[in-house]
Biotite code that builds the C-alpha atoms (Angstrom):
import biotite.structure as struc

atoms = struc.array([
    struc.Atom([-6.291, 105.554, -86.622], chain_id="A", res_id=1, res_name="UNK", atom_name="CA", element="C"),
    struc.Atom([-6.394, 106.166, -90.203], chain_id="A", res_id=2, res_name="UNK", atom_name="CA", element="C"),
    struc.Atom([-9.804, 107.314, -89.980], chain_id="A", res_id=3, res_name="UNK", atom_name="CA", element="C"),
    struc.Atom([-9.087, 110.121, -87.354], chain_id="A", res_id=4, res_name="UNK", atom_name="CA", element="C"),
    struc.Atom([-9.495, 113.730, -88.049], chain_id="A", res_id=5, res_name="UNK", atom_name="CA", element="C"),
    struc.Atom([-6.221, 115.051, -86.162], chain_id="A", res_id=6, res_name="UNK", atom_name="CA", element="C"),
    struc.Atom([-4.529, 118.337, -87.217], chain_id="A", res_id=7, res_name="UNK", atom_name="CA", element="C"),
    struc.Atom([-2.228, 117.755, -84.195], chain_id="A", res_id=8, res_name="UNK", atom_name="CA", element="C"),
    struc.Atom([1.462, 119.883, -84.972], chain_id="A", res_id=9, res_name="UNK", atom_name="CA", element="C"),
    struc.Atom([3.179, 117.691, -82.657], chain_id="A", res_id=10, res_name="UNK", atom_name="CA", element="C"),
    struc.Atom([2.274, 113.803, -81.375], chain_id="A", res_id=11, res_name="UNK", atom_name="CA", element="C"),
    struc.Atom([4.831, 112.446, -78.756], chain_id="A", res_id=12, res_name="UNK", atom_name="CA", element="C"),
    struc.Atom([5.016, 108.982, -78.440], chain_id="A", res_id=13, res_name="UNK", atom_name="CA", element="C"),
    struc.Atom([7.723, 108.434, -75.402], chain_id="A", res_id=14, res_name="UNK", atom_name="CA", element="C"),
    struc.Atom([6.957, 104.494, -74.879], chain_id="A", res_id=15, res_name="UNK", atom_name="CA", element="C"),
    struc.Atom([9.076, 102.067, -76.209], chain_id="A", res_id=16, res_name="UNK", atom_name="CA", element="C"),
    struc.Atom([9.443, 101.138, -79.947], chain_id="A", res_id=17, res_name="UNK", atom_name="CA", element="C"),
    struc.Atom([6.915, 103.276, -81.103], chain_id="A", res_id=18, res_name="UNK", atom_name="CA", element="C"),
    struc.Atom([8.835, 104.350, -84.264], chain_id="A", res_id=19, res_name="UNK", atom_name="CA", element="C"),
    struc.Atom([8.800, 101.098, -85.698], chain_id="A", res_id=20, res_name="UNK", atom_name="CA", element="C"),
    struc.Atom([6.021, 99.541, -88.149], chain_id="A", res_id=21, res_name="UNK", atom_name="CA", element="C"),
    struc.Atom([5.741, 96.682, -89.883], chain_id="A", res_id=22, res_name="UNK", atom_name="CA", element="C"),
    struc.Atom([6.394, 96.074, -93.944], chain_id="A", res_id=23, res_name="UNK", atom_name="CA", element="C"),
    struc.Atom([2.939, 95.518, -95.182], chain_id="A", res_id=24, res_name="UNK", atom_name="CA", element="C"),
    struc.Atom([3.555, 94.582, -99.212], chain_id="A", res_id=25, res_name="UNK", atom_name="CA", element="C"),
    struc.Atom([2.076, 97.852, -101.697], chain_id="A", res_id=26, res_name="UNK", atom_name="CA", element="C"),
    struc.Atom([2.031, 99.373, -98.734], chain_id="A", res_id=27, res_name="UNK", atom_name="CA", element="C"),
    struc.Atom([5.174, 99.780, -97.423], chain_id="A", res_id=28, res_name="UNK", atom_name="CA", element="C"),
    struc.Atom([6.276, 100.803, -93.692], chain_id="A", res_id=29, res_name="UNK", atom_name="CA", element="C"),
    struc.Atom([3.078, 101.072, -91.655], chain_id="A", res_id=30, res_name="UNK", atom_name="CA", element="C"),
    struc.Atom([3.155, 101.991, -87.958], chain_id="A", res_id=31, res_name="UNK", atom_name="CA", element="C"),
    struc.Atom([1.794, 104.461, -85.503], chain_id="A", res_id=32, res_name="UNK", atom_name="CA", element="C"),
    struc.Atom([4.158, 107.167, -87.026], chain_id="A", res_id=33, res_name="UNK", atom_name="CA", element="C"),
    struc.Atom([2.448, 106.554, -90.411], chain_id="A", res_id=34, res_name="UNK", atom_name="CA", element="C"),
    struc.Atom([-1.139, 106.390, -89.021], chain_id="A", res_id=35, res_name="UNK", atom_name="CA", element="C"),
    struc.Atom([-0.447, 109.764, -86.947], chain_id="A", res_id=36, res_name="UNK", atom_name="CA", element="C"),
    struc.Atom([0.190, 111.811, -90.259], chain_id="A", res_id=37, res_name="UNK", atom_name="CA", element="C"),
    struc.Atom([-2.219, 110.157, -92.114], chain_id="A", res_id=38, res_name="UNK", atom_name="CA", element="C"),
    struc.Atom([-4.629, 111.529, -89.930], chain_id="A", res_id=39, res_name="UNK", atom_name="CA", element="C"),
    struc.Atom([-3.234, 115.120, -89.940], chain_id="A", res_id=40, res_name="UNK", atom_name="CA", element="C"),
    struc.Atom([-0.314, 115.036, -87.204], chain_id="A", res_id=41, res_name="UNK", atom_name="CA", element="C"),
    struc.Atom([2.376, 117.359, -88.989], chain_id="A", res_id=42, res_name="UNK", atom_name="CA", element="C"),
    struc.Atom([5.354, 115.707, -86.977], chain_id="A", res_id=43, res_name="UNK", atom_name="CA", element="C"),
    struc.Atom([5.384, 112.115, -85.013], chain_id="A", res_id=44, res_name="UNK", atom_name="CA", element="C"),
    struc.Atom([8.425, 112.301, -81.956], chain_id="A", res_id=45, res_name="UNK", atom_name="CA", element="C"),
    struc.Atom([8.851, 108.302, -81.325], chain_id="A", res_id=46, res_name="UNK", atom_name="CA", element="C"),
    struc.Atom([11.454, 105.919, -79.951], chain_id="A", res_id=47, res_name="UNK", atom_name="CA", element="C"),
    struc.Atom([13.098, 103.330, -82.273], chain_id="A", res_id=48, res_name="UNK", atom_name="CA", element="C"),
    struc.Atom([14.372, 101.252, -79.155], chain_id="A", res_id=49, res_name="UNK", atom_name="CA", element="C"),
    struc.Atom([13.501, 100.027, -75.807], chain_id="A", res_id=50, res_name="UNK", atom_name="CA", element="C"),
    struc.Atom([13.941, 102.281, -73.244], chain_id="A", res_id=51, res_name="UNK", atom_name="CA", element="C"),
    struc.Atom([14.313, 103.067, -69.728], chain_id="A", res_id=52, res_name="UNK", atom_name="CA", element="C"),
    struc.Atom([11.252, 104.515, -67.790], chain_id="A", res_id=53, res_name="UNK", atom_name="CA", element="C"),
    struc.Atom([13.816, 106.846, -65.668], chain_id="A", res_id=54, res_name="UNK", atom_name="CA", element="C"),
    struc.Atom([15.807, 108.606, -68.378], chain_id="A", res_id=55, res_name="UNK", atom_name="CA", element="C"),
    struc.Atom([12.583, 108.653, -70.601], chain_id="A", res_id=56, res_name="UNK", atom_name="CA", element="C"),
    struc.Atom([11.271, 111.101, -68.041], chain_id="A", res_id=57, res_name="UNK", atom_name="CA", element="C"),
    struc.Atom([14.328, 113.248, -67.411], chain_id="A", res_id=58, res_name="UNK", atom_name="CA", element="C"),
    struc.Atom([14.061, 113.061, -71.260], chain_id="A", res_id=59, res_name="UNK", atom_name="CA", element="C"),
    struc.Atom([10.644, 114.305, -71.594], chain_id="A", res_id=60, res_name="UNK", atom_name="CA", element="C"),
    struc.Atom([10.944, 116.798, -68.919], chain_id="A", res_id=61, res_name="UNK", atom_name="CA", element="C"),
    struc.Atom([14.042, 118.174, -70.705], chain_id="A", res_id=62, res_name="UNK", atom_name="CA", element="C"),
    struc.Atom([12.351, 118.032, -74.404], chain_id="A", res_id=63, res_name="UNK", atom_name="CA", element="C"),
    struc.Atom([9.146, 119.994, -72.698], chain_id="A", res_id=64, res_name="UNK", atom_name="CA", element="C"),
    struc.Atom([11.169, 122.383, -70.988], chain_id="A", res_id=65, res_name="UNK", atom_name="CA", element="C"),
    struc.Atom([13.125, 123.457, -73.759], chain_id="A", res_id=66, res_name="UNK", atom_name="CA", element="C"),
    struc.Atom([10.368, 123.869, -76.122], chain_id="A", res_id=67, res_name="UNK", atom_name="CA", element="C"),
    struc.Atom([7.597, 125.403, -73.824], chain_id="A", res_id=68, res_name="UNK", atom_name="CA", element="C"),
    struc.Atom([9.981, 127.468, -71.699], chain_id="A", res_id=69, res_name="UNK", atom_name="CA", element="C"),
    struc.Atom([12.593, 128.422, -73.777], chain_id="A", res_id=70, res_name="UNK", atom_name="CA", element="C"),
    struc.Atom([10.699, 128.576, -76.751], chain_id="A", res_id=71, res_name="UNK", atom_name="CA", element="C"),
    struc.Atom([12.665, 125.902, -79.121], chain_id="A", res_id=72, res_name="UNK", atom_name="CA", element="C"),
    struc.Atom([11.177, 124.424, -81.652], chain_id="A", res_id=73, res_name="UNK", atom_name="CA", element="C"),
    struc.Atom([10.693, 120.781, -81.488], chain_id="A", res_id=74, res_name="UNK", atom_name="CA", element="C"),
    struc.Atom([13.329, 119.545, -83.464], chain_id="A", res_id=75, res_name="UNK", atom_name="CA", element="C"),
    struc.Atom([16.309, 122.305, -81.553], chain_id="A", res_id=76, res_name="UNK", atom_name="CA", element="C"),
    struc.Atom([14.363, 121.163, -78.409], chain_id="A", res_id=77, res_name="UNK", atom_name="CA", element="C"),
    struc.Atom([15.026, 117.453, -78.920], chain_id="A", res_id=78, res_name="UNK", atom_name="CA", element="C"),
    struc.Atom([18.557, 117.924, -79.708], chain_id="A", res_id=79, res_name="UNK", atom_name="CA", element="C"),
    struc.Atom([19.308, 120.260, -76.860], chain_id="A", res_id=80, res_name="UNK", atom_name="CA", element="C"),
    struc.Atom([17.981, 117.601, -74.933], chain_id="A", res_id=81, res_name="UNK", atom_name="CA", element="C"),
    struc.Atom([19.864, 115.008, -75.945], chain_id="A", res_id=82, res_name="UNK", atom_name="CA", element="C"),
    struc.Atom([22.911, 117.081, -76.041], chain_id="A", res_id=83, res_name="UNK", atom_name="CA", element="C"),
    struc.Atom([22.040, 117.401, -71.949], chain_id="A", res_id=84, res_name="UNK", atom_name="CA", element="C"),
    struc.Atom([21.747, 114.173, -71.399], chain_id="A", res_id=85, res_name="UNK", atom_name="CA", element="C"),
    struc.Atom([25.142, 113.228, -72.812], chain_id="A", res_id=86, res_name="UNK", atom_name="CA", element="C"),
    struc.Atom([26.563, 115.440, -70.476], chain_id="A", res_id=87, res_name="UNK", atom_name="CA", element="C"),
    struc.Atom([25.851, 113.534, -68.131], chain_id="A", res_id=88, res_name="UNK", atom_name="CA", element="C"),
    struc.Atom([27.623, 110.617, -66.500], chain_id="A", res_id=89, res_name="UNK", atom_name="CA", element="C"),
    struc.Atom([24.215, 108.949, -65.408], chain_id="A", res_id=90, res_name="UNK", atom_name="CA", element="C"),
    struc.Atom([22.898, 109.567, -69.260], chain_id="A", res_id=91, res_name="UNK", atom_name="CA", element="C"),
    struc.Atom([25.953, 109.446, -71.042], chain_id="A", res_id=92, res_name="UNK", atom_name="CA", element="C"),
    struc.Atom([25.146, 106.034, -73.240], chain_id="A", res_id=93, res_name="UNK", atom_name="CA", element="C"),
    struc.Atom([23.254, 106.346, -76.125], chain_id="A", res_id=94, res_name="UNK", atom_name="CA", element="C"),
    struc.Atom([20.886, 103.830, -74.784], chain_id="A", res_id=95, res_name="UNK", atom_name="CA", element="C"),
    struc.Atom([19.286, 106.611, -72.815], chain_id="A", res_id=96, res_name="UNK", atom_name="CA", element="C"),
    struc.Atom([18.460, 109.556, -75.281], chain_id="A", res_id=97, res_name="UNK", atom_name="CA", element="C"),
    struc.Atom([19.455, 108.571, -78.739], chain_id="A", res_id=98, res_name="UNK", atom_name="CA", element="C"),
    struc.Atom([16.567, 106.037, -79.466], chain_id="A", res_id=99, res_name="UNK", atom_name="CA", element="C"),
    struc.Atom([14.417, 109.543, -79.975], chain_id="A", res_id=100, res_name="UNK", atom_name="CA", element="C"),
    struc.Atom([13.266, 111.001, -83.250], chain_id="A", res_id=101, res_name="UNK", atom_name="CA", element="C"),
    struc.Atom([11.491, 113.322, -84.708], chain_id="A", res_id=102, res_name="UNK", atom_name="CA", element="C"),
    struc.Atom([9.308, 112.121, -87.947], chain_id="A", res_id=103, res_name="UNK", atom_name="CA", element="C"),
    struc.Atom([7.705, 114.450, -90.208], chain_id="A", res_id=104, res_name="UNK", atom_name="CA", element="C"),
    struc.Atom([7.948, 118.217, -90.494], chain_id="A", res_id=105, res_name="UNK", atom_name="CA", element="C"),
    struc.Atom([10.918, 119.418, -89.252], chain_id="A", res_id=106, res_name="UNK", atom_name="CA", element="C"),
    struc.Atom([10.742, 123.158, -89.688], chain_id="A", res_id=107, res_name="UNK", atom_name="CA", element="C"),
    struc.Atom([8.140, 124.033, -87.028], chain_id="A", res_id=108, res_name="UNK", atom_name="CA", element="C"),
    struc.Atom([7.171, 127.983, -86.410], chain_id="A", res_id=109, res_name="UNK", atom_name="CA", element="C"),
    struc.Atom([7.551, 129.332, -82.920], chain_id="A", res_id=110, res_name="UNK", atom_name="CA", element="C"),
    struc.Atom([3.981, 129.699, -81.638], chain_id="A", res_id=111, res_name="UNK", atom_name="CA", element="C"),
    struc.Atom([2.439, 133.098, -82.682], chain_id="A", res_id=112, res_name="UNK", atom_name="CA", element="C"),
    struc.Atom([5.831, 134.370, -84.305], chain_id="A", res_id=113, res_name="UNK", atom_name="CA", element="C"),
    struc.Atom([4.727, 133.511, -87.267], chain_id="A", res_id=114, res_name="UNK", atom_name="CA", element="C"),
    struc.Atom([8.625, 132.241, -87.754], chain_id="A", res_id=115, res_name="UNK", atom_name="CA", element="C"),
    struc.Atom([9.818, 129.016, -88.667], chain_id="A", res_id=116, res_name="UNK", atom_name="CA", element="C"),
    struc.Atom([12.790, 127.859, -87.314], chain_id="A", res_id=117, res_name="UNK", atom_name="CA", element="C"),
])
């Protein structure tokens, strides 16, 4: 992965555990997250848990939604959709949309606004 050429502004990683890395001495935390910037990713959204297949979708769909059709940016977009999700009886733990974050750059422009936000 380190080798890859990938100027990506957003890499979502929605399977389980992908946030974490191992402690690799002089090196420090390596893990996909690290490997995704390293090649050029400007912000890594991971999971730092297990978690359910079922409200990892309705998460997803949520996250997508609010960023391609509303026009959030990927940090507002994540916490809208975690804000929805707690809302909710069925998603109400923590278990089920708090294991998401957002690694990297967190300003991110709107696409073709020229506007960070």
């Amino acid at each position: 992965m380190f080798n890859l050429n990938l100027p990506a502004e957003l890499v979502v990683l929605s399977a389980c555990q992908t946030g974490l890395g191992q402690e690799v001495k002089g090196e420090g935390l390596v893990g996909l997250t690290r490997g995704f910037m390293y090649a050029g990713s400007q912000r890594v959204l991971v999971s730092l848990w297990n978690v359910s297949d079922t409200a990892t979708a309705e998460m997803m769909k949520r996250f997508y939604r609010n960023m391609l059709q509303e026009g959030l940016s990927a940090t507002a977009a994540l916490r809208a959709a975690q804000l929805e999700m707690q809302q909710e009886t069925q998603w109400k733990a923590p278990y089920y949309w708090a294991a998401f974050t957002l690694q990297g750059e967190w300003r991110m422009g709107i696409p073709g606004s020229g506007k960070l936000v």
